[in-house]
C-alpha positions, 0 to 999 in steps of 0.5 A: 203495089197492091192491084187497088194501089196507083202510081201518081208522078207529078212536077210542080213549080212554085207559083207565087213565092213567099207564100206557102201552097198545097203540095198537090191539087185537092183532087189528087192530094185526098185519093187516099195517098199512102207514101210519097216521095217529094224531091227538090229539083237539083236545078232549084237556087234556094230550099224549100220547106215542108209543113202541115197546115198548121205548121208554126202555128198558122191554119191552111200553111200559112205558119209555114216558113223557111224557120219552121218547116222542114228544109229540102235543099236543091236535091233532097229528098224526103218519104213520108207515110201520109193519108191525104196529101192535102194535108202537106203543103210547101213554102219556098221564099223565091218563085220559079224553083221546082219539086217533084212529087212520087206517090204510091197509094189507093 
């Protein structure tokens, strides 16, 4: 890491399911994010789903499904390169199940 570079953790639940939410609070989500690391929780019963707002052809997420994203069963992992990460947002069919969010950036 760069000396301008920070460290975000965080552990999200989701909220309300069936509805897709913002994968981080705007104030963290537009800190200039350069790589984020999201792990589904192995504890977690069902996938959860990754998009952009306009994912399956919705604005805000709300295209965003178990068929059109992009699917982390419980213990996944994926890394992206992202500007912004609230430009990402999560959609899970049953609430309670849980993510964790690694980022690297600016």
């Amino acid at each position: 890491m760069g000396s301008n570079s920070s460290l975000f953790v965080d552990a999200k639940t989701i909220t309300t399911g069936g509805t897709s939410q913002v994968l981080l609070a705007p104030s963290v989500a537009e800190s200039g994010v350069g790589s984020v690391v999201i792990k589904a929780r192995k504890g977690n019963t069902v996938a959860l789903y990754l998009g952009n707002a306009t994912t399956g052809g919705g604005t805000n997420g709300s295209g965003l499904t178990a068929t059109t994203g992009f699917e982390l069963q419980p213990g996944d992992s994926v890394s992206i390169d992202i500007l912004g990460l609230g430009r990402a947002y999560i959609f899970c069919a049953t609430t309670g199940q849980a993510y964790d969010v690694l980022s690297i950036g600016a």
